[in-house]
PyMOL commands that place a pseudoatom at each C-alpha (Angstrom):
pseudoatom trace, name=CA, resn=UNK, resi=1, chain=A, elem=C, hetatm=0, pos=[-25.107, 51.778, -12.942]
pseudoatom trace, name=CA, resn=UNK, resi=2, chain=A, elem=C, hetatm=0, pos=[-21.877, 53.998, -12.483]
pseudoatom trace, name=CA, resn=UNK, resi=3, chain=A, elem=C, hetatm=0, pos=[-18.947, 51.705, -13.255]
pseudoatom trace, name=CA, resn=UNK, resi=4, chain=A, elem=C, hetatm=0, pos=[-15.988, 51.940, -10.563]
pseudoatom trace, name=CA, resn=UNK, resi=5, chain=A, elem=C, hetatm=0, pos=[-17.845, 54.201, -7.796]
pseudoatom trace, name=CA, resn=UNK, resi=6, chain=A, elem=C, hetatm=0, pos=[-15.538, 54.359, -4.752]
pseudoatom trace, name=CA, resn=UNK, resi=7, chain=A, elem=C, hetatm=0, pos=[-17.374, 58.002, -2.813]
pseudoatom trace, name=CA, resn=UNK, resi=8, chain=A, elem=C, hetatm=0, pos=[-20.182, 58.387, -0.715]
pseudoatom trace, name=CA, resn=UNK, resi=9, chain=A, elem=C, hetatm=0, pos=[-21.947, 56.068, 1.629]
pseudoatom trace, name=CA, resn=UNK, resi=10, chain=A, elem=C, hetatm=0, pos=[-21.213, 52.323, 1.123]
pseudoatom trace, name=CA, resn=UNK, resi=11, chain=A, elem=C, hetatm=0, pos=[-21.136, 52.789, -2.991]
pseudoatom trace, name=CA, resn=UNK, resi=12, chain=A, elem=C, hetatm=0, pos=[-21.012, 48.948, -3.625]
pseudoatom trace, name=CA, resn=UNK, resi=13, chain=A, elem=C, hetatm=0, pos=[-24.063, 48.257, -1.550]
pseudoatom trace, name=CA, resn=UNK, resi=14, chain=A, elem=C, hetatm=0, pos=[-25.811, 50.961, -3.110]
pseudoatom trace, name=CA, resn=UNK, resi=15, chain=A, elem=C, hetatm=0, pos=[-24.896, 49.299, -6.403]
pseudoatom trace, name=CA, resn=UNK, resi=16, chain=A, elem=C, hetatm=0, pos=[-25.834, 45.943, -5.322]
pseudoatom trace, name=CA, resn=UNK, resi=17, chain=A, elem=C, hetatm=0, pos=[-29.710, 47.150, -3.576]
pseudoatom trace, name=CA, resn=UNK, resi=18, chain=A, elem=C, hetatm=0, pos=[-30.429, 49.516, -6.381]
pseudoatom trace, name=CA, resn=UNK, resi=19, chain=A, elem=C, hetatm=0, pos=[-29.776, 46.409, -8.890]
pseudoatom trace, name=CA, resn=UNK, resi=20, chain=A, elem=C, hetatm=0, pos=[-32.932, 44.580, -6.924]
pseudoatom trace, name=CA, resn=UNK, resi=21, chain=A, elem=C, hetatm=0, pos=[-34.625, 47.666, -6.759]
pseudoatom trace, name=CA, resn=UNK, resi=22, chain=A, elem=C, hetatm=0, pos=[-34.583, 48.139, -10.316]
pseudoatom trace, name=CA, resn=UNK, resi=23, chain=A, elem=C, hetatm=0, pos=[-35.400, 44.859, -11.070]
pseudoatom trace, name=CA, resn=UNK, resi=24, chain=A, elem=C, hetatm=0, pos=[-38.700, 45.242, -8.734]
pseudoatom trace, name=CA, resn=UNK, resi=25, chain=A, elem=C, hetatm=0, pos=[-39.429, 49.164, -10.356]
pseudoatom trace, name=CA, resn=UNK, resi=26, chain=A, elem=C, hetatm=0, pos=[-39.307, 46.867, -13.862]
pseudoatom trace, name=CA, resn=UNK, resi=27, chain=A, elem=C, hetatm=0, pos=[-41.762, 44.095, -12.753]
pseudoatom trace, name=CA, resn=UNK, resi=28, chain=A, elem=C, hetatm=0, pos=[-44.215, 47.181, -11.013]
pseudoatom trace, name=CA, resn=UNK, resi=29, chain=A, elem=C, hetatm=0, pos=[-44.087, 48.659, -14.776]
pseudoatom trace, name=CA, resn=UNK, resi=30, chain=A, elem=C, hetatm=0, pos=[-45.095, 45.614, -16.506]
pseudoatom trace, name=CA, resn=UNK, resi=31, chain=A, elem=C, hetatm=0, pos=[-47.666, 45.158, -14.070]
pseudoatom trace, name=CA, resn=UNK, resi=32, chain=A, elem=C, hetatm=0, pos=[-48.894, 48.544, -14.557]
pseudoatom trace, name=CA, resn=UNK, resi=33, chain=A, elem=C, hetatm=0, pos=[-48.606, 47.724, -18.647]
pseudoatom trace, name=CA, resn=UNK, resi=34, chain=A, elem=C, hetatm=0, pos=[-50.961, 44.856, -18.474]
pseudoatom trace, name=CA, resn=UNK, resi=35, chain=A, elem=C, hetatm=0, pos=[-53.202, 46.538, -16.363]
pseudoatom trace, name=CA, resn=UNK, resi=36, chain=A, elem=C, hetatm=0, pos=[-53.239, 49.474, -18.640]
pseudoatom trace, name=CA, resn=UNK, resi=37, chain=A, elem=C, hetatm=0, pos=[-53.690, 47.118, -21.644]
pseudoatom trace, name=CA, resn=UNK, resi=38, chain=A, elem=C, hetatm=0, pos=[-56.477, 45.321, -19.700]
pseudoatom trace, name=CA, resn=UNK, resi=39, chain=A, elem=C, hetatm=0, pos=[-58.222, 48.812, -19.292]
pseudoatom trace, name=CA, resn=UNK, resi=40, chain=A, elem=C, hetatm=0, pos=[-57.980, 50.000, -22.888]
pseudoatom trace, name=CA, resn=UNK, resi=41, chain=A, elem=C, hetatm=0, pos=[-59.198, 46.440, -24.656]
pseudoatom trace, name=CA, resn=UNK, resi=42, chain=A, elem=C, hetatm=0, pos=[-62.393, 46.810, -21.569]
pseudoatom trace, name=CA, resn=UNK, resi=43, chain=A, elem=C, hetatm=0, pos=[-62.847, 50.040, -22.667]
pseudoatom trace, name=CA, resn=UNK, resi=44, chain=A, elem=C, hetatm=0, pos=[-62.621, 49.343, -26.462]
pseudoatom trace, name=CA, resn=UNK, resi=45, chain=A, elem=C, hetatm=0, pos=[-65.135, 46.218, -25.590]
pseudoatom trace, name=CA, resn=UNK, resi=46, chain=A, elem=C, hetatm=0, pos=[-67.543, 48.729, -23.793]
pseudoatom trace, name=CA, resn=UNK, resi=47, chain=A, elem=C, hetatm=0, pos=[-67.790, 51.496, -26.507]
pseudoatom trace, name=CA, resn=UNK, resi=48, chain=A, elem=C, hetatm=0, pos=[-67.845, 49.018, -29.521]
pseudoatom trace, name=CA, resn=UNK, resi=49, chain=A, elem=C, hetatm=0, pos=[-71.315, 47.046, -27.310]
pseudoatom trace, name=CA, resn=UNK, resi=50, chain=A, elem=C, hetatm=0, pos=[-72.702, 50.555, -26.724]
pseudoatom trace, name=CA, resn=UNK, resi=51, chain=A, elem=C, hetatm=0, pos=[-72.319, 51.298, -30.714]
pseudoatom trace, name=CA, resn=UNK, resi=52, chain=A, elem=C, hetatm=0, pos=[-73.882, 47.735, -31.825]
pseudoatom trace, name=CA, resn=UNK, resi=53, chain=A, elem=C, hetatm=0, pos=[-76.716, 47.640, -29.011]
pseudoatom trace, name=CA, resn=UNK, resi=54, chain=A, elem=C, hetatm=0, pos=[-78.178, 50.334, -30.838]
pseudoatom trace, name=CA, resn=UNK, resi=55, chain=A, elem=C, hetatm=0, pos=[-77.727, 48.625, -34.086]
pseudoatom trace, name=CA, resn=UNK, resi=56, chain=A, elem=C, hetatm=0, pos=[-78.563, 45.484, -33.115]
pseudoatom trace, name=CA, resn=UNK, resi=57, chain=A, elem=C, hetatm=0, pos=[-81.374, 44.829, -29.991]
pseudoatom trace, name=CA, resn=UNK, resi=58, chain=A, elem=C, hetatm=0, pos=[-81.181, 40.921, -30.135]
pseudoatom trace, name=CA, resn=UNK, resi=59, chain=A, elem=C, hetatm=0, pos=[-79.105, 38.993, -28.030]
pseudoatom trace, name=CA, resn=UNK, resi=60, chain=A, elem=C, hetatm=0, pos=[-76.164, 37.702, -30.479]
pseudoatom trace, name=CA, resn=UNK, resi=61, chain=A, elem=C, hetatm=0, pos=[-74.967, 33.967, -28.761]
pseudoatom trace, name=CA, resn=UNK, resi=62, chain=A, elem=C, hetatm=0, pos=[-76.938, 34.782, -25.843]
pseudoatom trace, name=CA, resn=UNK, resi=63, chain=A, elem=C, hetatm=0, pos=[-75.406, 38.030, -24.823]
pseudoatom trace, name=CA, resn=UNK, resi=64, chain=A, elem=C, hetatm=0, pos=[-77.022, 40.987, -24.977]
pseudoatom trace, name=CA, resn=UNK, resi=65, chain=A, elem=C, hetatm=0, pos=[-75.001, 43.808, -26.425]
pseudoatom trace, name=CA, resn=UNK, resi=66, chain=A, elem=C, hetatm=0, pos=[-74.657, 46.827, -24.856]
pseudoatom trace, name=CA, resn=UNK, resi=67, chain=A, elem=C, hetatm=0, pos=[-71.337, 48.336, -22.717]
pseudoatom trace, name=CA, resn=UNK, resi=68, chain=A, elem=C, hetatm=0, pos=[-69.199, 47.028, -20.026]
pseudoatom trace, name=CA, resn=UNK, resi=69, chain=A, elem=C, hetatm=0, pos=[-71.469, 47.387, -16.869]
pseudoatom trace, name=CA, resn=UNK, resi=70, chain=A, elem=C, hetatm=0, pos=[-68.947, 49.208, -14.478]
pseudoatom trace, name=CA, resn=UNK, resi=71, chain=A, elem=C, hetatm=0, pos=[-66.867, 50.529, -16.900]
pseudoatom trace, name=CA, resn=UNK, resi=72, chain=A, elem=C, hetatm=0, pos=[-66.184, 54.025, -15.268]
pseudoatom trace, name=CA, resn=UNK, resi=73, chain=A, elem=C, hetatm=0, pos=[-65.750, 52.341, -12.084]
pseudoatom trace, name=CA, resn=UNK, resi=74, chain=A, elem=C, hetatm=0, pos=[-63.233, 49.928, -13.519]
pseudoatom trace, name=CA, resn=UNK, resi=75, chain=A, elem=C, hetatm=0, pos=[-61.285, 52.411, -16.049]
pseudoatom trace, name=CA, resn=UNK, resi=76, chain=A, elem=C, hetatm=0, pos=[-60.760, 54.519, -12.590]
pseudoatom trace, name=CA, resn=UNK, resi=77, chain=A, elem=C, hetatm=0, pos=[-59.188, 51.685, -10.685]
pseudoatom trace, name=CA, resn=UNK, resi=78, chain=A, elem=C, hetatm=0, pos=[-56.976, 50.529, -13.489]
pseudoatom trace, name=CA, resn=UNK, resi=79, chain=A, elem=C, hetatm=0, pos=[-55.833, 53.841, -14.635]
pseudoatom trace, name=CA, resn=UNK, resi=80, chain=A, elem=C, hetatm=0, pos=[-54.862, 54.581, -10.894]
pseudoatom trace, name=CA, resn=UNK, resi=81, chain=A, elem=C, hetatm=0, pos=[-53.090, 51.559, -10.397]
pseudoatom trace, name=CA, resn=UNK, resi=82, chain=A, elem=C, hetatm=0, pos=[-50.845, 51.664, -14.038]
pseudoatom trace, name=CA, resn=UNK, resi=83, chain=A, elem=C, hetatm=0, pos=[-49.991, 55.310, -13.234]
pseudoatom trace, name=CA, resn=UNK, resi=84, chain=A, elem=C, hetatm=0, pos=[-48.442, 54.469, -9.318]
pseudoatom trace, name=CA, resn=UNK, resi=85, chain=A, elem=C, hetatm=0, pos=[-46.875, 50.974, -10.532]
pseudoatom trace, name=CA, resn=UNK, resi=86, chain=A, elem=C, hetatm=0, pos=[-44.855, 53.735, -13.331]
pseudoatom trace, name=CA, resn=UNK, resi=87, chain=A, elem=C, hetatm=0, pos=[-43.648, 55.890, -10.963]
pseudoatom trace, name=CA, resn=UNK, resi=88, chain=A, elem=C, hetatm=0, pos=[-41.284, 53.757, -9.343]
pseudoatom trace, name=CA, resn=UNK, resi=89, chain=A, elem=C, hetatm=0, pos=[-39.844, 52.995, -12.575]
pseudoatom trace, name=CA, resn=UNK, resi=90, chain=A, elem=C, hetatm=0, pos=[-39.852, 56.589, -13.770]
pseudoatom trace, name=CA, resn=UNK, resi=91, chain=A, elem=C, hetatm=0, pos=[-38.018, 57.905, -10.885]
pseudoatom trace, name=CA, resn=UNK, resi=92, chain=A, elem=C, hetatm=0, pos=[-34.924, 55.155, -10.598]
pseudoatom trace, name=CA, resn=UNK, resi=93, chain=A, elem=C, hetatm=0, pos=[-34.085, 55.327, -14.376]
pseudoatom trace, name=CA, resn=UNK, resi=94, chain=A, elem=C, hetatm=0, pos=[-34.426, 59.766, -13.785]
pseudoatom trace, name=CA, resn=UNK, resi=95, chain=A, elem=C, hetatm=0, pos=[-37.272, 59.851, -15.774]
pseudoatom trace, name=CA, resn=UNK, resi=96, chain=A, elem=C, hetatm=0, pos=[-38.732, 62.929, -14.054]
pseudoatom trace, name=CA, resn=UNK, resi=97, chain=A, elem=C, hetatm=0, pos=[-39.348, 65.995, -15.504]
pseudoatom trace, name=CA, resn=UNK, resi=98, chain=A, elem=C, hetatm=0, pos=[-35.793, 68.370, -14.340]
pseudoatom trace, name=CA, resn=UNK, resi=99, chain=A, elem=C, hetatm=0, pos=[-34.810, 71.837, -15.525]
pseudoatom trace, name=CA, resn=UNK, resi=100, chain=A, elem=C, hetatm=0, pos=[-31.943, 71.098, -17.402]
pseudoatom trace, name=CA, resn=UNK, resi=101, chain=A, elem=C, hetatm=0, pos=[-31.572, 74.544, -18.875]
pseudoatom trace, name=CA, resn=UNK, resi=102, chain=A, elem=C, hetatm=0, pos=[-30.225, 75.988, -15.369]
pseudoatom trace, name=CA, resn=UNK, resi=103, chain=A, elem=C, hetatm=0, pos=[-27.206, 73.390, -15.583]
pseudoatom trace, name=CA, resn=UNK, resi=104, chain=A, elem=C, hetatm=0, pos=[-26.531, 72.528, -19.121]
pseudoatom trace, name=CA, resn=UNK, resi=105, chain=A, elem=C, hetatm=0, pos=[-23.216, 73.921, -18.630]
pseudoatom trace, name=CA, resn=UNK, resi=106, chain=A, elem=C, hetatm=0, pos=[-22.560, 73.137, -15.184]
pseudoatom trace, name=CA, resn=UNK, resi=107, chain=A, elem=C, hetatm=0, pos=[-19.875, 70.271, -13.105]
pseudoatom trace, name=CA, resn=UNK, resi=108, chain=A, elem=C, hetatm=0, pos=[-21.233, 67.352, -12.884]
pseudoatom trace, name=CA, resn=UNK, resi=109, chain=A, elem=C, hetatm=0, pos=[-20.741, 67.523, -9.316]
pseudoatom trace, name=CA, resn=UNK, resi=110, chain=A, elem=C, hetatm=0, pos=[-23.130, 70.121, -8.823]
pseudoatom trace, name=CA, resn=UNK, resi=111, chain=A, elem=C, hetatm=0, pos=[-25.735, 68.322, -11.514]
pseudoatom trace, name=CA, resn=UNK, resi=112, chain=A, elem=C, hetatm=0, pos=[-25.685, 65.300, -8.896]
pseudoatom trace, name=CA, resn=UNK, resi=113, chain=A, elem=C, hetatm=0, pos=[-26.272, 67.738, -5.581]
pseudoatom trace, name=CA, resn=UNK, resi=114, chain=A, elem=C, hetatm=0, pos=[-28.872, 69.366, -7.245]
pseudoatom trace, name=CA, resn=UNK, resi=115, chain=A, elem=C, hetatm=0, pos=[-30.259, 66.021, -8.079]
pseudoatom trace, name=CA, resn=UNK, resi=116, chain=A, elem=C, hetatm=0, pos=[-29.536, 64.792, -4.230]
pseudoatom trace, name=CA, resn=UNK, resi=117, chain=A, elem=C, hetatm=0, pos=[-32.000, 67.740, -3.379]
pseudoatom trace, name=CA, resn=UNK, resi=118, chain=A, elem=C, hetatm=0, pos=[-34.614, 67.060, -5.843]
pseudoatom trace, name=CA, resn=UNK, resi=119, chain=A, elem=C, hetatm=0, pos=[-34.379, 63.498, -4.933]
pseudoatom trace, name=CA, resn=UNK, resi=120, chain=A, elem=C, hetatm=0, pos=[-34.678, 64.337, -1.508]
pseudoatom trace, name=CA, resn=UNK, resi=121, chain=A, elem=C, hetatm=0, pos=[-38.113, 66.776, -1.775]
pseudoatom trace, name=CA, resn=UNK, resi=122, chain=A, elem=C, hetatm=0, pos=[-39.604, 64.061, -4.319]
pseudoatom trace, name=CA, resn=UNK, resi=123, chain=A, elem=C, hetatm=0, pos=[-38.793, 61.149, -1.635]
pseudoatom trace, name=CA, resn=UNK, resi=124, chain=A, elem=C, hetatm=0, pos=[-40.852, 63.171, 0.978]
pseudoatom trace, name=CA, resn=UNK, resi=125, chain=A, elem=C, hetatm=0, pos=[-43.679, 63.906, -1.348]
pseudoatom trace, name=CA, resn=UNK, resi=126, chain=A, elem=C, hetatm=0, pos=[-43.855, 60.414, -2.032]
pseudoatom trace, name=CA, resn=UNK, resi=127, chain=A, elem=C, hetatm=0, pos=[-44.188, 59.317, 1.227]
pseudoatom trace, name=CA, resn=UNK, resi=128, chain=A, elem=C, hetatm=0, pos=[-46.698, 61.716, 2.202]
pseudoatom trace, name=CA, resn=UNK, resi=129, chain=A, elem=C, hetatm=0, pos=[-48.917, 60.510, -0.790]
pseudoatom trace, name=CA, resn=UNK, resi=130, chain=A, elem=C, hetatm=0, pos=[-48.359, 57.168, -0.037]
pseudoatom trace, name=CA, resn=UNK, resi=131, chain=A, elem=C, hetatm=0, pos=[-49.316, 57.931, 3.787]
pseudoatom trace, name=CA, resn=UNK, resi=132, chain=A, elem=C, hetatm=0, pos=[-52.402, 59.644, 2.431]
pseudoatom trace, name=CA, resn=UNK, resi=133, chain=A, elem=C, hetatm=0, pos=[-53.194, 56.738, 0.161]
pseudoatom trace, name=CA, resn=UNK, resi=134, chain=A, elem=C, hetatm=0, pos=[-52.835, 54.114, 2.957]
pseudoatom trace, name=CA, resn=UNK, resi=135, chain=A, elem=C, hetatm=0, pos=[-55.034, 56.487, 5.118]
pseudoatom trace, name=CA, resn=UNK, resi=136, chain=A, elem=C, hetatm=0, pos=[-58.175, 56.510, 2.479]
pseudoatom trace, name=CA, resn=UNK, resi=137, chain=A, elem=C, hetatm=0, pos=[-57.621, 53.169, 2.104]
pseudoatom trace, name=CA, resn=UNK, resi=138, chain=A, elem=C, hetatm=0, pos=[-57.815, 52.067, 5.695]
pseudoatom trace, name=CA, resn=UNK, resi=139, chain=A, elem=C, hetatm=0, pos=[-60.881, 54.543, 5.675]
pseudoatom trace, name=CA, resn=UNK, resi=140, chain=A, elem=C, hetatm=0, pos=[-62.804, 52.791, 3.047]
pseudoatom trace, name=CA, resn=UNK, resi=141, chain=A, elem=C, hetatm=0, pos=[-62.093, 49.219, 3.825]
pseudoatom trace, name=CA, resn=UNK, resi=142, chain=A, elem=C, hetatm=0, pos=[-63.523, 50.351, 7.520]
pseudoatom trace, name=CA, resn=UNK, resi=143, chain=A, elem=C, hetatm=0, pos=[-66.161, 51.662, 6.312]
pseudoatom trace, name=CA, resn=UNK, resi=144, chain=A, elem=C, hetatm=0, pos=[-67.325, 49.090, 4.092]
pseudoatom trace, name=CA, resn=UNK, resi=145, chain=A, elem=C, hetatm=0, pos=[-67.289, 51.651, 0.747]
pseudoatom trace, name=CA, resn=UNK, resi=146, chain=A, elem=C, hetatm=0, pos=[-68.448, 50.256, -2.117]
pseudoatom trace, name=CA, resn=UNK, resi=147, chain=A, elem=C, hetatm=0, pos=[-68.265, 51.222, -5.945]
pseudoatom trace, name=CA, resn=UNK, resi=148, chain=A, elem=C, hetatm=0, pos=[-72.206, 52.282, -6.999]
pseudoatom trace, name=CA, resn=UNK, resi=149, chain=A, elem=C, hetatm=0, pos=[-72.026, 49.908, -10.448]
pseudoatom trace, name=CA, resn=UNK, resi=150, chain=A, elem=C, hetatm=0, pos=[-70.341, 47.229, -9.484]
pseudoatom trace, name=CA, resn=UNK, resi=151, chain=A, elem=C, hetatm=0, pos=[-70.459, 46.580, -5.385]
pseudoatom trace, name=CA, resn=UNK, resi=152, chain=A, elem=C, hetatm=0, pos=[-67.075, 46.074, -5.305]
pseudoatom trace, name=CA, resn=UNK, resi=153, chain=A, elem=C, hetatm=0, pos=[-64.737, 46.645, -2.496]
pseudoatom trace, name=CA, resn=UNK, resi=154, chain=A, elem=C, hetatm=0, pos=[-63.321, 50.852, -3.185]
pseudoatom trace, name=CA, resn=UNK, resi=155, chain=A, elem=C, hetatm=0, pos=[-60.326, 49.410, -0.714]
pseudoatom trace, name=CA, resn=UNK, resi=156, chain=A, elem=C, hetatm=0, pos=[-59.206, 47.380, -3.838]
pseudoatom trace, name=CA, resn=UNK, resi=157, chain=A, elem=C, hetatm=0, pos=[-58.312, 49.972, -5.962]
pseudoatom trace, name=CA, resn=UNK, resi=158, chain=A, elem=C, hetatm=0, pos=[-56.593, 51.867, -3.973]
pseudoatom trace, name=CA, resn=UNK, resi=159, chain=A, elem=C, hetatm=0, pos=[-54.324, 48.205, -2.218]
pseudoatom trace, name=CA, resn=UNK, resi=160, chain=A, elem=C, hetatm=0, pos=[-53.524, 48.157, -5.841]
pseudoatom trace, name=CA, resn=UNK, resi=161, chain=A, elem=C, hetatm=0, pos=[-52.228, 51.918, -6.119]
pseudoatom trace, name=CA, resn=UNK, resi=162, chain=A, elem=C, hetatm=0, pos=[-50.859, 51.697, -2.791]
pseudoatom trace, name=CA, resn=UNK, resi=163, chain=A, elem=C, hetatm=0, pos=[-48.131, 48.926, -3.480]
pseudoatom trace, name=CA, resn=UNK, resi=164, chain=A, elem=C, hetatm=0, pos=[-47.168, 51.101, -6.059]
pseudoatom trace, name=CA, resn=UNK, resi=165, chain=A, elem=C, hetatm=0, pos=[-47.249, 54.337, -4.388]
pseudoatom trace, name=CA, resn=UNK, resi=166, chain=A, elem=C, hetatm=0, pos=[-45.128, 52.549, -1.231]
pseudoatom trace, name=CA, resn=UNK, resi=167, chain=A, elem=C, hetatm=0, pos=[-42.422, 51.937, -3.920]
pseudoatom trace, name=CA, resn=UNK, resi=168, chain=A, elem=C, hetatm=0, pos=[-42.187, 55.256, -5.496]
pseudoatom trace, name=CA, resn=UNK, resi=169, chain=A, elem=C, hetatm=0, pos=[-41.062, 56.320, -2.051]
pseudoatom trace, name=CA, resn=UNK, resi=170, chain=A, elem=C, hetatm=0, pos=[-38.819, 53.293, -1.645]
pseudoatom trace, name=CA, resn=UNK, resi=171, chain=A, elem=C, hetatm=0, pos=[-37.214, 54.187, -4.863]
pseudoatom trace, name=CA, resn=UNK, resi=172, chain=A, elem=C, hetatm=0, pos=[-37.148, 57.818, -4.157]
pseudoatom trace, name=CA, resn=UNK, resi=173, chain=A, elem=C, hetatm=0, pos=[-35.283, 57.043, -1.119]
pseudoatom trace, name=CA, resn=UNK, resi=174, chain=A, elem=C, hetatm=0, pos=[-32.334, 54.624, -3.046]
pseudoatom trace, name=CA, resn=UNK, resi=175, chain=A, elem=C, hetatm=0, pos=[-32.130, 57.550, -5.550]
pseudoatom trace, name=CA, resn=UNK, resi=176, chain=A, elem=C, hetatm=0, pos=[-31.356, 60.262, -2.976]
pseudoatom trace, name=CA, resn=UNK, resi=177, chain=A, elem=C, hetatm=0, pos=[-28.561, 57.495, -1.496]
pseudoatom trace, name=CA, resn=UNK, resi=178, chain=A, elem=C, hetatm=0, pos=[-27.688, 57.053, -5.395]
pseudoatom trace, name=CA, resn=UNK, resi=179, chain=A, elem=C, hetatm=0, pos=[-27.482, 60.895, -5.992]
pseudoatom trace, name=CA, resn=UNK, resi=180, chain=A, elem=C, hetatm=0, pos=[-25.455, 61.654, -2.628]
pseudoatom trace, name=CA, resn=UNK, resi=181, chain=A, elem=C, hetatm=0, pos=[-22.381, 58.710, -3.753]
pseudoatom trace, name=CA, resn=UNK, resi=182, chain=A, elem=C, hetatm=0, pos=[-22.801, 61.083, -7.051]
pseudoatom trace, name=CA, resn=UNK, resi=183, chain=A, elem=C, hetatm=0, pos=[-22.109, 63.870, -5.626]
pseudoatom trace, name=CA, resn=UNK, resi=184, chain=A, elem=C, hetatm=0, pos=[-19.116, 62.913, -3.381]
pseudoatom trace, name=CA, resn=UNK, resi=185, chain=A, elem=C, hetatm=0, pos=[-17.881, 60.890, -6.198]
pseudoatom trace, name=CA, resn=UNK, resi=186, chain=A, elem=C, hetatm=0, pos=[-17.099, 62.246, -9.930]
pseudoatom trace, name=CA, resn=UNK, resi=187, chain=A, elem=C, hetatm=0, pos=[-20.615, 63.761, -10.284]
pseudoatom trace, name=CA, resn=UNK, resi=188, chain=A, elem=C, hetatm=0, pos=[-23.682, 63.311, -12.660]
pseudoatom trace, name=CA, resn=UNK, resi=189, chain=A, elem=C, hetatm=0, pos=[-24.456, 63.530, -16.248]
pseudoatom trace, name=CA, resn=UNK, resi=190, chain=A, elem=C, hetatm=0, pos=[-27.738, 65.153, -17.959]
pseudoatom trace, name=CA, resn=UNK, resi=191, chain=A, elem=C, hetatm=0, pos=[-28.376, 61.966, -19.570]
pseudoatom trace, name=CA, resn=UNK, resi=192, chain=A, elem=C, hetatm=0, pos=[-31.332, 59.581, -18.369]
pseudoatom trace, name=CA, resn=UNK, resi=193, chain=A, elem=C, hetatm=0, pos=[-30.889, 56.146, -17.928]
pseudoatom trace, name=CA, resn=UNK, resi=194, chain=A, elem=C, hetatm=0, pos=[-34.057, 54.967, -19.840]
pseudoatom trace, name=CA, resn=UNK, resi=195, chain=A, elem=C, hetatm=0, pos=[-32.658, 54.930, -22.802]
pseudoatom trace, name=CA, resn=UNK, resi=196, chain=A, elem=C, hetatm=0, pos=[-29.724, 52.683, -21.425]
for i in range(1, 196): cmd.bond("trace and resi %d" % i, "trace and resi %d" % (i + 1))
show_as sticks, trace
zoom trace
């Protein structure tokens, strides 16, 4: 966080809620981590039993060996709920792809408004994905959907994106508050905050 930030609108609260806020974007991105983990050693499992069933057409221990039964299904819902618990994450250390080139050179002042406006569009996409999320969501746990493989719930995956999607736009919204103290204060530096 800036050190001694006195501008903008209430800069010591902003300090103080994007310290939680942070601390929740971390959690969502180990979450997403072991989920992604989870889905690479299932899909590892799957391909190595699809390589030894036709090797071997015994059950070995009394398991027949073959792939993961679901495993499209499952690699889907995993990979969708890693890649929204990231974004969160992504967007409050200003891990987002910018166009640096344009203001390599320029006042740090203007770096930060042109980050308050970027902030601002990406907290309103956000939103509206989340919204849309929520919406298919609702639709599917209405309707009773169901994966083919499996039977399970389609609602599931997408409570599991959802949480994450909800705090992308959360985030989004501290770092257009975050960008706006910037900008009234001493400005913004090209450097990202991940490596920090």
């Amino acid at each position: 966080m800036r050190a001694g930030a006195t501008a903008g609108i209430a800069p010591l609260a902003e300090q103080r809620i994007g310290a939680v806020i942070g601390m929740v974007a971390g959690w969502l991105a180990y979450v997403g981590g072991l989920v992604l983990v989870a889905t690479a050693a299932m899909t590892i499992a799957s391909i190595v039993g699809r390589a030894l069933a036709r090797v071997v057409s015994v059950p070995v221990l009394g398991v027949s060996l073959g792939p993961v039964r679901g495993d499209y299904e499952l690699v889907a819902a995993g990979c969708a709920i890693a890649v929204f618990a990231f974004l969160p994450y992504c967007q409050f250390h200003r891990g987002n792809i910018t166009v640096d080139m344009f203001f390599a050179k320029a006042r740090p002042r203007t770096i930060a408004f042109t980050s308050l406006i970027g902030n601002v569009l990406l907290t309103a996409a956000a939103a509206l994905i989340a919204w849309r999320l929520q919406a298919g969501m609702i639709d599917r746990y209405t309707y009773g959907e169901t994966s083919y493989i499996l039977q399970f719930p389609m609602w599931w995956g997408f409570a599991g994106a959802l949480v994450g999607a909800w705090a992308f736009a959360v985030v989004g919204l501290y770092t257009a508050w975050r960008s706006y103290n910037e900008w009234q204060g001493e400005g913004e530096t090209l450097t990202s905050e991940i490596s920090q």
